[in-house]
SERO-797199 format. One record per residue (C-alpha): x, y, z. Coordinates in pm, 1 decimal. Each point is the difference from the previous one (the first is absolute). Example, Ala and Ser with C-alpha at 12.3 -4.5 7.8 and 13.67 -1.06 7.14 Angstrom:
2
<rec x="1230.0" y="-450.0" z="780.0"/>
<rec x="137.0" y="344.0" z="-66.0"/>
This chain:
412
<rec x="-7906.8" y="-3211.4" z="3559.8"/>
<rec x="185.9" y="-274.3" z="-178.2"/>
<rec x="-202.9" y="-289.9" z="-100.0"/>
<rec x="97.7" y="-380.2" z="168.5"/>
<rec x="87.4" y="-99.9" z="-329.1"/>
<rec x="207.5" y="319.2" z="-87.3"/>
<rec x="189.4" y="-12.4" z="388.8"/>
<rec x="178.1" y="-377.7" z="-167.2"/>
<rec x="20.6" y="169.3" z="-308.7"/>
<rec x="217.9" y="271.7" z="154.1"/>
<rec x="146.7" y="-204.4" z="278.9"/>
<rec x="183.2" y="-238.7" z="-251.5"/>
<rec x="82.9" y="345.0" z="-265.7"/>
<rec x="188.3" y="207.9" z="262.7"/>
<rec x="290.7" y="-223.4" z="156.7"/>
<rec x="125.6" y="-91.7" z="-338.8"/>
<rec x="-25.9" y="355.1" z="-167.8"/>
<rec x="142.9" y="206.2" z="333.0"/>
<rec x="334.8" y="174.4" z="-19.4"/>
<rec x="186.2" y="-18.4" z="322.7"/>
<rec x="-123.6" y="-228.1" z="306.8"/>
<rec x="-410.7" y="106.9" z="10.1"/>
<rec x="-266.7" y="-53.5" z="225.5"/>
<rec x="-159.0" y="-333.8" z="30.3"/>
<rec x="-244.1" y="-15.1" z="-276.9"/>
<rec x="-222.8" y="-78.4" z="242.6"/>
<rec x="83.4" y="294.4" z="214.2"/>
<rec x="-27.0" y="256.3" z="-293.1"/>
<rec x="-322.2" y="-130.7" z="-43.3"/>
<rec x="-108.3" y="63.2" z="324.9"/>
<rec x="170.3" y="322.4" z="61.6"/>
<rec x="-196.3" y="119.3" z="-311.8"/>
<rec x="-341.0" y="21.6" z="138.7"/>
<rec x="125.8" y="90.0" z="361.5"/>
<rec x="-78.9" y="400.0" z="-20.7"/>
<rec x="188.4" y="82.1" z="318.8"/>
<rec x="336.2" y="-159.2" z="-133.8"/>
<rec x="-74.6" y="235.9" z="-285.8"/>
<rec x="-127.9" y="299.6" z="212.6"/>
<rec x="362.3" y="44.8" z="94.8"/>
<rec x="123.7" y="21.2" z="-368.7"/>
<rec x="-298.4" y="187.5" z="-65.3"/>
<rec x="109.9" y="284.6" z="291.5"/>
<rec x="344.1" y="-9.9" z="-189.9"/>
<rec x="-150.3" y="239.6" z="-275.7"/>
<rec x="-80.3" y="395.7" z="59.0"/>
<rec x="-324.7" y="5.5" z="-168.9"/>
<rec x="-330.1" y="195.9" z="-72.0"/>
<rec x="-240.8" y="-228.0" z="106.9"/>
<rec x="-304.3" y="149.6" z="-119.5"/>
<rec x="129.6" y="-67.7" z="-361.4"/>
<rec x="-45.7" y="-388.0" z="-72.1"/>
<rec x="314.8" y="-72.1" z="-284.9"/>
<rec x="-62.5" y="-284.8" z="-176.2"/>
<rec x="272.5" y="101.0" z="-274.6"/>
<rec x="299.9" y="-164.2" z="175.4"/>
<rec x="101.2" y="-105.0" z="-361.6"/>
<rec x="68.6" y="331.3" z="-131.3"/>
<rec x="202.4" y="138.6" z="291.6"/>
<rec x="-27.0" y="-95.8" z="383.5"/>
<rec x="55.1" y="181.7" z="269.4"/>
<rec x="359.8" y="-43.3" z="164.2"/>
<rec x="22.9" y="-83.8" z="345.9"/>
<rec x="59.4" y="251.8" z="278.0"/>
<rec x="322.5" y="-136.7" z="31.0"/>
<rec x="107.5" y="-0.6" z="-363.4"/>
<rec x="-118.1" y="354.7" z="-38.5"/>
<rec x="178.1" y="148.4" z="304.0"/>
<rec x="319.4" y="-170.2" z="-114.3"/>
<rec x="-50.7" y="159.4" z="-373.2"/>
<rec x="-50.2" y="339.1" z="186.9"/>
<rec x="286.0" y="-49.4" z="238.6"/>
<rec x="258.6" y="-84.5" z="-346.0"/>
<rec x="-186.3" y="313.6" z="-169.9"/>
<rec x="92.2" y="240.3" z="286.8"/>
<rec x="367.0" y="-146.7" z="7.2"/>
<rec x="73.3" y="58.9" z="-308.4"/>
<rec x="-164.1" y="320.5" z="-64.0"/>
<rec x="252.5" y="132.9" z="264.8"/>
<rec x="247.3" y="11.2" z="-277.4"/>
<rec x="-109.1" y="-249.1" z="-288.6"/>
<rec x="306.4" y="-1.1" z="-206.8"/>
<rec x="165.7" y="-120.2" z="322.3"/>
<rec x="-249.9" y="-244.4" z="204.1"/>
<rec x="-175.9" y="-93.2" z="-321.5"/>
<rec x="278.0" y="-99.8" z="-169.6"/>
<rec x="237.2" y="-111.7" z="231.7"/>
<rec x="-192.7" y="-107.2" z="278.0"/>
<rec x="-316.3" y="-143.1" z="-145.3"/>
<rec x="26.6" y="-127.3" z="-327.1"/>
<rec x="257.0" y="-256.1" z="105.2"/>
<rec x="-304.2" y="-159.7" z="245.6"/>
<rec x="-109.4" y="-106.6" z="-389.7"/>
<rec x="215.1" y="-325.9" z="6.8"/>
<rec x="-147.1" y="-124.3" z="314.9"/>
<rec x="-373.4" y="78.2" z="-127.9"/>
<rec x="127.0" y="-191.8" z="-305.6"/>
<rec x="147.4" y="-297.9" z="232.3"/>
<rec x="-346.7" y="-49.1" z="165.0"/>
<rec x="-216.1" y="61.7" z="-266.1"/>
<rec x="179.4" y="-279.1" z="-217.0"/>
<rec x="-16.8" y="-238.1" z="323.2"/>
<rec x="-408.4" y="19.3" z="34.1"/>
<rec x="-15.3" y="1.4" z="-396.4"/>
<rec x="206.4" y="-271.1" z="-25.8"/>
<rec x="287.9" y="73.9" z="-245.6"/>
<rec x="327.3" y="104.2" z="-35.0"/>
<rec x="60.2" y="380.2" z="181.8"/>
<rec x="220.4" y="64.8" z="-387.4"/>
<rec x="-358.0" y="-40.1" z="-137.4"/>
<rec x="-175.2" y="239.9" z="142.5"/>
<rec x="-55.1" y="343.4" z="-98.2"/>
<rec x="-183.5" y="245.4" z="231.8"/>
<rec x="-246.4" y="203.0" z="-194.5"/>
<rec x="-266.9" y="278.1" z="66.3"/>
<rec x="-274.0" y="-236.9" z="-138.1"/>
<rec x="-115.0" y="-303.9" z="-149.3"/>
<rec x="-36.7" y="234.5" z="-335.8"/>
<rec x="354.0" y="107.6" z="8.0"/>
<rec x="121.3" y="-335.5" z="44.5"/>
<rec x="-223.3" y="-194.9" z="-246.2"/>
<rec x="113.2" y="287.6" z="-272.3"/>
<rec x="332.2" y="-76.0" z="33.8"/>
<rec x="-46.6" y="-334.9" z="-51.1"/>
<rec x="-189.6" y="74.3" z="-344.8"/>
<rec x="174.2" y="266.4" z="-136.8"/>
<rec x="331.1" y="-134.8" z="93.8"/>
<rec x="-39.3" y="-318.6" z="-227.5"/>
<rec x="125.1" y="40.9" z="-365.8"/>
<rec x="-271.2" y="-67.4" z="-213.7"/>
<rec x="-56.2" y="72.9" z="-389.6"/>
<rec x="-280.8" y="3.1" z="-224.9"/>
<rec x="-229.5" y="-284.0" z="-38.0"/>
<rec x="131.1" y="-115.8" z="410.3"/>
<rec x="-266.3" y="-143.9" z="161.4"/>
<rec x="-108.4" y="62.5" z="354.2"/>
<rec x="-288.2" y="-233.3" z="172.0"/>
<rec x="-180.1" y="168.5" z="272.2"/>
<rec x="-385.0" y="21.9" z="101.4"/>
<rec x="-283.9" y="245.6" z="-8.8"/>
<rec x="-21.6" y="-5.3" z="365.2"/>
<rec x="343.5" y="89.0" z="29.3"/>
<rec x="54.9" y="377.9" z="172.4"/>
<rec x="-82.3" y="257.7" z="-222.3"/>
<rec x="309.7" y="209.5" z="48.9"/>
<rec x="206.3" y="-326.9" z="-130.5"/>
<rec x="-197.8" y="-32.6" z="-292.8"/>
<rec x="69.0" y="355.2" z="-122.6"/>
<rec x="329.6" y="-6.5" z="39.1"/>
<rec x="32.2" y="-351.3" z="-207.3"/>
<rec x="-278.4" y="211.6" z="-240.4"/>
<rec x="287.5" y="238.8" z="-5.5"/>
<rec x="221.9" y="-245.7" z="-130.0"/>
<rec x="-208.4" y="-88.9" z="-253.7"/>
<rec x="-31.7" y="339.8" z="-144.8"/>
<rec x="368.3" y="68.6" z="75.2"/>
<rec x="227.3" y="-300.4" z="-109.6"/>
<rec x="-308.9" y="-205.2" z="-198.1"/>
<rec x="-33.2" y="-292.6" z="225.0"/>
<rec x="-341.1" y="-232.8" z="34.5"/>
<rec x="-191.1" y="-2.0" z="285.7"/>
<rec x="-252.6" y="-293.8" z="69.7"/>
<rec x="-254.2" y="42.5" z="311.8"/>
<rec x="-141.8" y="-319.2" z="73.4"/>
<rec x="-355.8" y="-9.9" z="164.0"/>
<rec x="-94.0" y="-248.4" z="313.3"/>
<rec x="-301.9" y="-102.8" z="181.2"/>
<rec x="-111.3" y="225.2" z="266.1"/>
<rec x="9.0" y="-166.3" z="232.8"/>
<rec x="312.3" y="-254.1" z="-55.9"/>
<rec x="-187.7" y="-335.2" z="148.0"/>
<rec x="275.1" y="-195.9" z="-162.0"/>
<rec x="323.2" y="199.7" z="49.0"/>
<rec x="158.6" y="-296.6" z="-227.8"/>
<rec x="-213.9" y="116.1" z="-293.4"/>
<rec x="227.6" y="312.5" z="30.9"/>
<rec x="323.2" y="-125.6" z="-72.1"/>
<rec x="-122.5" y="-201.3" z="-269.5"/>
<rec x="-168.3" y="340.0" z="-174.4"/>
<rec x="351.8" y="144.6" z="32.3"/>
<rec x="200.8" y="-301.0" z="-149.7"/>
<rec x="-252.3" y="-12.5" z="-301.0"/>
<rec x="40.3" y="308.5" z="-58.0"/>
<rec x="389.8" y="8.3" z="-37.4"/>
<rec x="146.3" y="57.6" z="-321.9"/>
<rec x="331.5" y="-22.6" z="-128.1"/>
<rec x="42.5" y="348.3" z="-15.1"/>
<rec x="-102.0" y="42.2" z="334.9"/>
<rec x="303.0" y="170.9" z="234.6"/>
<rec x="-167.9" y="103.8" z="310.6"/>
<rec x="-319.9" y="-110.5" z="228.7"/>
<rec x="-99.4" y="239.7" z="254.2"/>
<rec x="-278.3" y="-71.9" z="240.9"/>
<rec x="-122.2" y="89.7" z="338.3"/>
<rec x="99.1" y="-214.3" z="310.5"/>
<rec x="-356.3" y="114.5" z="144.5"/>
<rec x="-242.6" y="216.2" z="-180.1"/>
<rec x="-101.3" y="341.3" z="132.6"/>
<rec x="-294.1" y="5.8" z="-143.5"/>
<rec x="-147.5" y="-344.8" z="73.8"/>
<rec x="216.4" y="-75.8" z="291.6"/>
<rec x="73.1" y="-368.5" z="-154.9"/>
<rec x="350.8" y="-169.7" z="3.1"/>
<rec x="155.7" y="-145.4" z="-317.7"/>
<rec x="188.4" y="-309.0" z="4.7"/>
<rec x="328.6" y="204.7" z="-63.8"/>
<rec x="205.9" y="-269.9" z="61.2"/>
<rec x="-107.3" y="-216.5" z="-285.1"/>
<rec x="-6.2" y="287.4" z="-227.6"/>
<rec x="389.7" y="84.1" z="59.3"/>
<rec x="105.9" y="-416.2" z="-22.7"/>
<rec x="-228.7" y="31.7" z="-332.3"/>
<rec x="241.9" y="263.2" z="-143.0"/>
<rec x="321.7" y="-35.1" z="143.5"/>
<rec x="1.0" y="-367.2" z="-205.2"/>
<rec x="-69.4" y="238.0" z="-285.3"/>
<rec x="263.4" y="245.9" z="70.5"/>
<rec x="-289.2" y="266.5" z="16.2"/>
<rec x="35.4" y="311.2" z="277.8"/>
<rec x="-234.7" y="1.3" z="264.1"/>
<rec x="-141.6" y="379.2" z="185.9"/>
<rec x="-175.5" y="-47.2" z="284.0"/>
<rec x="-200.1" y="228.2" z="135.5"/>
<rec x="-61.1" y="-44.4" z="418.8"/>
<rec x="-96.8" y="334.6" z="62.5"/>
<rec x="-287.6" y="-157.7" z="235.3"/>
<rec x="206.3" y="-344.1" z="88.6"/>
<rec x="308.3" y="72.7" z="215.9"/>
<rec x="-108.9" y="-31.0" z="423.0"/>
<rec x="-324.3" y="-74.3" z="-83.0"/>
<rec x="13.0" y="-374.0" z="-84.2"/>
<rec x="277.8" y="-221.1" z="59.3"/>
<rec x="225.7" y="-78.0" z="-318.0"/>
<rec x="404.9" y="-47.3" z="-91.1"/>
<rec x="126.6" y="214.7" z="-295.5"/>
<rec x="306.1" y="-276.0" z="-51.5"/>
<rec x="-316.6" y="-265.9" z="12.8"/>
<rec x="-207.3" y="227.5" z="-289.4"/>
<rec x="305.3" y="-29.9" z="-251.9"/>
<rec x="-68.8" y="334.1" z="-190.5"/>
<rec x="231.0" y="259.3" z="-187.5"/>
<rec x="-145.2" y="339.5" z="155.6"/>
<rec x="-255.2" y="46.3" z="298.7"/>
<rec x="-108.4" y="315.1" z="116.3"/>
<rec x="-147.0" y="135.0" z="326.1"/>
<rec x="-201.7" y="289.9" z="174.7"/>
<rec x="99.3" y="-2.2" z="332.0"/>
<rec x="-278.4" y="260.8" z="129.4"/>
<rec x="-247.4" y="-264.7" z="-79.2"/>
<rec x="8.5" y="-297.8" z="238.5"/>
<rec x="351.6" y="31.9" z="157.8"/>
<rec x="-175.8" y="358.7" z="105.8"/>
<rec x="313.4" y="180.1" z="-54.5"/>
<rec x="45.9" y="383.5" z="-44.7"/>
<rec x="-155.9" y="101.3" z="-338.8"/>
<rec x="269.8" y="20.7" z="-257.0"/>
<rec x="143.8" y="-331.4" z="33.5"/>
<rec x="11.3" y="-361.6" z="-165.3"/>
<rec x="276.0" y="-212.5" z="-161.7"/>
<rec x="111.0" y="-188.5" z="-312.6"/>
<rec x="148.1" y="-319.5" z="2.0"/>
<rec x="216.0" y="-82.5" z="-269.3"/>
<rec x="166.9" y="-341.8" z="-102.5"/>
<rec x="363.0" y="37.6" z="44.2"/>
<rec x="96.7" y="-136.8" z="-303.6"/>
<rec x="-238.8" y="247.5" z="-184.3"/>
<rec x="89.3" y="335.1" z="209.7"/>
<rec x="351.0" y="98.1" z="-223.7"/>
<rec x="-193.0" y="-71.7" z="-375.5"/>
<rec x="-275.9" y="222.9" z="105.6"/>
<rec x="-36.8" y="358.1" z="-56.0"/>
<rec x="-93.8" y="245.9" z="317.9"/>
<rec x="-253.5" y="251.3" z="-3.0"/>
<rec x="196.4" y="269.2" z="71.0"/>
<rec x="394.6" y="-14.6" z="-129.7"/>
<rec x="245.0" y="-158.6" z="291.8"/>
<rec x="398.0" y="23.6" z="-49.1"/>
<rec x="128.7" y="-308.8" z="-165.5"/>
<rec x="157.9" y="-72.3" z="311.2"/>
<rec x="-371.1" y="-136.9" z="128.3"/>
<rec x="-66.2" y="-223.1" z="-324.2"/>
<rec x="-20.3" y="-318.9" z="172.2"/>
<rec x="-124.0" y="137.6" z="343.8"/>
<rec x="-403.2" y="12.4" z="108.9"/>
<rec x="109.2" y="366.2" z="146.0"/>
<rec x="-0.1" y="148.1" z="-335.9"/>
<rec x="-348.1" y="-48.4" z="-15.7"/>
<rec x="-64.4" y="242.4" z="305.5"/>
<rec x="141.9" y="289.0" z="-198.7"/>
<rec x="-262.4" y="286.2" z="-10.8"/>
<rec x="208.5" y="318.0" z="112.9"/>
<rec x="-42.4" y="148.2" z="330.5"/>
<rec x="-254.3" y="-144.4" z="236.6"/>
<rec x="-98.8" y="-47.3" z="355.4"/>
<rec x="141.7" y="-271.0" z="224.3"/>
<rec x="-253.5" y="-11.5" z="247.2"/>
<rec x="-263.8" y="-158.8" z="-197.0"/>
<rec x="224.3" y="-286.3" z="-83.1"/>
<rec x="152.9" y="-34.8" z="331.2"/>
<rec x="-281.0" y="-4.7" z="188.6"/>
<rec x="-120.0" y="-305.2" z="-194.7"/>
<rec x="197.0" y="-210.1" z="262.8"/>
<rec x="-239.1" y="110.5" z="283.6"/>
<rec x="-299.3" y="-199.3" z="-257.9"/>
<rec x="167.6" y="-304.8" z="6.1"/>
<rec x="59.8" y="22.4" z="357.5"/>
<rec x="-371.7" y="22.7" z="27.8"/>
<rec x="-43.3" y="-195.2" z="-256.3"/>
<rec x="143.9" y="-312.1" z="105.0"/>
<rec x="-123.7" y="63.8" z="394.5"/>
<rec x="-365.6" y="-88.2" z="-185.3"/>
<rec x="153.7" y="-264.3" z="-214.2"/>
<rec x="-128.3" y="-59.2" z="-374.8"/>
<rec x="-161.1" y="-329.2" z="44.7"/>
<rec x="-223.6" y="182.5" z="291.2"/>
<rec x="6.1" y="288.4" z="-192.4"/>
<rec x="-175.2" y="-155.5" z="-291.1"/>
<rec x="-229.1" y="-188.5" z="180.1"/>
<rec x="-152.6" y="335.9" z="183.9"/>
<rec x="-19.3" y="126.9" z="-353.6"/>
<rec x="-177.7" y="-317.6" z="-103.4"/>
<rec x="-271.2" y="-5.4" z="319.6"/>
<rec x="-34.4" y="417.5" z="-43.6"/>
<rec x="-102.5" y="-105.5" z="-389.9"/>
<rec x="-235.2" y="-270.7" z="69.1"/>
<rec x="-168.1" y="188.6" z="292.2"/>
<rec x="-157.7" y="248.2" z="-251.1"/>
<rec x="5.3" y="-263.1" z="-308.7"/>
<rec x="-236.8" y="-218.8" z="155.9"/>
<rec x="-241.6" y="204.7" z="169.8"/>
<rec x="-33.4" y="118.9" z="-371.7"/>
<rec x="-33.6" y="-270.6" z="-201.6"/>
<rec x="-256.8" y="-160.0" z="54.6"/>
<rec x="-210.3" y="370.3" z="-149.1"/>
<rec x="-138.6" y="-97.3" z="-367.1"/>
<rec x="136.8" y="311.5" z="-102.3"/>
<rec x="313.5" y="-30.8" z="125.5"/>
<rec x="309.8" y="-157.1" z="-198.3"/>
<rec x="350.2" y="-40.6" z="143.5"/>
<rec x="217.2" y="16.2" z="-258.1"/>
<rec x="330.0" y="-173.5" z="213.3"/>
<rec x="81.7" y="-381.9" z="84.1"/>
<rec x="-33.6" y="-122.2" z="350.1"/>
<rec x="255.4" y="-219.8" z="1.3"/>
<rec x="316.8" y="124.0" z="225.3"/>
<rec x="249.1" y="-142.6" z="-230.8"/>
<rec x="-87.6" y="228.4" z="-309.2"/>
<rec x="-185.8" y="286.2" z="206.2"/>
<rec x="100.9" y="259.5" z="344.0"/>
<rec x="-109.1" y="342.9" z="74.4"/>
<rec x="-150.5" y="157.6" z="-312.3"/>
<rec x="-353.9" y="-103.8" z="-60.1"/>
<rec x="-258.1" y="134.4" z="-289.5"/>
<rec x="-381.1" y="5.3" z="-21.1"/>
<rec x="-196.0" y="59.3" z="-246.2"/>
<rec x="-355.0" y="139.8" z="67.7"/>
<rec x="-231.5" y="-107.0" z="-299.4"/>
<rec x="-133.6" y="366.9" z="-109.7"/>
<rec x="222.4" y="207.9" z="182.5"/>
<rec x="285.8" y="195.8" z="-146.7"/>
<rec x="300.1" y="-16.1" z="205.0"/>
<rec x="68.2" y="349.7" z="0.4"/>
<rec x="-327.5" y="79.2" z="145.6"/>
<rec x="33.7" y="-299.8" z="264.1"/>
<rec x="332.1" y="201.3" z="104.2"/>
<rec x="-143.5" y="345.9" z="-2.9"/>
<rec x="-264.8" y="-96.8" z="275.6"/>
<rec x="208.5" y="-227.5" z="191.0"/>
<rec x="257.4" y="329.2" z="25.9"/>
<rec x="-334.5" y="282.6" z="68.6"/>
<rec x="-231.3" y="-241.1" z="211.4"/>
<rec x="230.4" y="-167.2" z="193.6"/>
<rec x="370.0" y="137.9" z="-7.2"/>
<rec x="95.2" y="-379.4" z="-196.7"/>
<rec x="305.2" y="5.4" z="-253.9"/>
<rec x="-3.2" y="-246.7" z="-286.8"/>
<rec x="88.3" y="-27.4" z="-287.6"/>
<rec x="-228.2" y="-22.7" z="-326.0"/>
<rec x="130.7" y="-252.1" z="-272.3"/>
<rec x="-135.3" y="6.0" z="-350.4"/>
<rec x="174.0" y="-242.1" z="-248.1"/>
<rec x="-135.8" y="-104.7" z="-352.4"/>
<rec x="-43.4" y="-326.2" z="138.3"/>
<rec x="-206.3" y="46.3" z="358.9"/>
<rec x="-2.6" y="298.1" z="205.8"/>
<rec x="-101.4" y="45.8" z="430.4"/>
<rec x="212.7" y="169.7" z="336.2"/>
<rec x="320.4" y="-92.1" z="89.1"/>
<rec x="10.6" y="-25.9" z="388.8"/>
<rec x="332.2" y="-61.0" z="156.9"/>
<rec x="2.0" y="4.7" z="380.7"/>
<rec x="301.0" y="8.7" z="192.5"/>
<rec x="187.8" y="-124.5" z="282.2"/>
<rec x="-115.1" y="266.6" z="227.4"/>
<rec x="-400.7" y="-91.5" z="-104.7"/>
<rec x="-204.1" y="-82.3" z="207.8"/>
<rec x="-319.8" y="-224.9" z="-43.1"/>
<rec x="-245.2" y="269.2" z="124.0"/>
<rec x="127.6" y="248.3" z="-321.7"/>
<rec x="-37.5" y="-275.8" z="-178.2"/>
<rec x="-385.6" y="-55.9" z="149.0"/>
<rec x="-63.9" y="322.3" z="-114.9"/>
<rec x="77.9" y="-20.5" z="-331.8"/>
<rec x="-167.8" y="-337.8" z="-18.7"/>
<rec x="-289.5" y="201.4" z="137.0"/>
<rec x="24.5" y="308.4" z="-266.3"/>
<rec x="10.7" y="-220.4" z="-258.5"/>
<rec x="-319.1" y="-191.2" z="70.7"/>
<rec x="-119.5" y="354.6" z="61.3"/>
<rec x="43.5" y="105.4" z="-346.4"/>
<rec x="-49.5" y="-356.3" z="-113.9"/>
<rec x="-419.7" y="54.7" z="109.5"/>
């Protein structure tokens, strides 16, 4: 439950940060801790409920209505794909596009639907034209996946890549973006960090990293794979070059989807992934060329931001926020027990890591999983290691008493 002082904390964060009219802060606040509002969004989802998934951030669940409408395009189109596919479905793209650039807050000619965050952040980095002795910023808490393919670069075209270290966790989120100015050079081209971090479940102050570089005339990646519909933000109000998405994450769309935003002025200098006709140099769509591919899974992201916005993300985030601190503090106060994420609901949401002094996070998981049908995630950085528990929207508090309860268990 949220603390007093964390209810004004979050009461004066959400109004300003919301995207379209939200919920009273007052009222999200409220709604959060009301279980039978959320018993209704909960009975939304088709779900094994002797299986307690508390891996949301890798891939959630889509709800019953999302799936049945990625089933219904499936069937249509598999009546005679080069037809319906083609002809009938694929055009539903713009739309998806239109909607998607409305709740991100952007221009619809900057937005590029993609099959992952991955995809998208990849074109972002291996689009740029960089040479030897380039410099790219980025952290070593940034996803691994990103850092090999920048490791790529360096073994491919010679660059420099610098991984800055932080505290764990951030207290001061300030003390961030002055680590990343300090640490620019002048042959520094690109900074690429994460909007949240998977593996600590912390938000950056992304914002004054982009303002930071843009006065420099330095590229900015990134990397929201965990942000977008979970907390409330504004892409035209972070001011960065490339930002990329996983849609199967938080917006709970079908798996195989996510977006990249792209500054206008930077979409016709930079190079695709895969080759588009010149024709597409200066339009986001080129971006979206991957050969042939299902329309269902993109089209069917419109039924997630129907559902989506019938939550709202300022309520939205602050169920995430009460589901977090429901397990955090009964928890804490063990002498064994370490949580590696801030409290604060302006740099924190969902994801939430503790670290058991003598345990190994692997074997945490293992008997969560064979005693008591729990999935988490085990973390193990050079810096701190623990579980990575992400609930969901469709969580309810008495899964999350039981884990609470398993881990005390194995905590004796």
């Amino acid at each position: 439950m949220l603390s007093r002082r964390n209810l004004i904390a979050a009461a004066a964060l959400l109004p300003t940060l919301a995207h379209a009219k939200p919920p009273s802060a007052t009222s999200a606040i409220v709604a959060a801790d009301d279980e039978a509002f959320w018993r209704e969004i909960q009975s939304a989802f088709t779900l094994d409920r002797t299986v307690i998934n508390l891996n949301n951030g890798g891939c959630s669940p889509s709800p019953r209505v999302v799936h049945e409408a990625l089933v219904r395009y499936l069937d249509h189109s598999n009546q005679a794909p080069v037809h319906f596919m083609w002809n009938t479905l694929e055009p539903g793209i713009e739309a998806v596009r239109r909607e998607l650039a409305k709740e991100a807050g952007c221009d619809p000619e900057e937005l590029a639907i993609t099959r992952n965050s991955s995809e998208a952040l990849q074109i972002a980095q291996l689009g740029l034209d960089l040479q030897a002795g380039d410099e790219v910023l980025t952290t070593d808490q940034d996803y691994g996946r990103m850092l090999d393919t920048w490791q790529q670069r360096v073994a491919r075209n010679g660059i420099v890549l610098t991984k800055l270290a932080f505290p764990v966790p951030l207290v001061d989120p300030q003390e961030f973006v002055r680590k990343v100015e300090a640490a620019i050079t002048p042959r520094t081209r690109v900074i690429h960090v994460c909007h949240i971090v998977n593996i600590t479940g912390q938000i950056l102050p992304v914002r004054e990293v982009c303002a930071i570089a843009r006065a420099r005339g330095i590229t900015t990646i990134i990397d929201g794979a965990h942000a977008f519909a979970h907390f409330p933000y504004r892409l035209d109000e972070i001011g960065c070059d490339f930002y990329g998405v996983s849609l199967h994450k938080w917006l709970m769309a079908p798996v195989g989807t996510g977006f990249l935003y792209v500054r206008k002025d930077r979409i016709a200098g930079h190079w695709p992934l895969q080759p588009a006709p010149e024709i597409k140099k200066a339009d986001i769509r080129k971006f979206e060329e991957i050969g042939t591919h299902p329309a269902a899974n993109h089209n069917a992201i419109a039924e997630a931001l129907v559902f989506h916005r019938g939550i709202g993300t300022a309520r939205k985030h602050a169920r995430l926020l009460t589901l977090r601190r429901r397990w955090a503090e009964a928890l804490r106060s063990h002498p064994r027990v370490k949580l590696i994420t801030p409290e604060s609901p302006q740099w924190s949401g969902a994801i939430g890591v503790v670290s058991i002094d003598g345990a190994e996070p692997l074997a945490l998981t293992t008997a969560l999983w064979e005693r008591w049908r729990i999935l988490a995630t085990p973390i193990v950085h050079a810096q701190f290691k623990g579980i990575r528990v992400t609930p969901s929207v469709y969580t309810t508090f008495e899964e999350l008493d039981v884990f609470v309860g398993a881990m005390k268990t194995l905590l004796v």
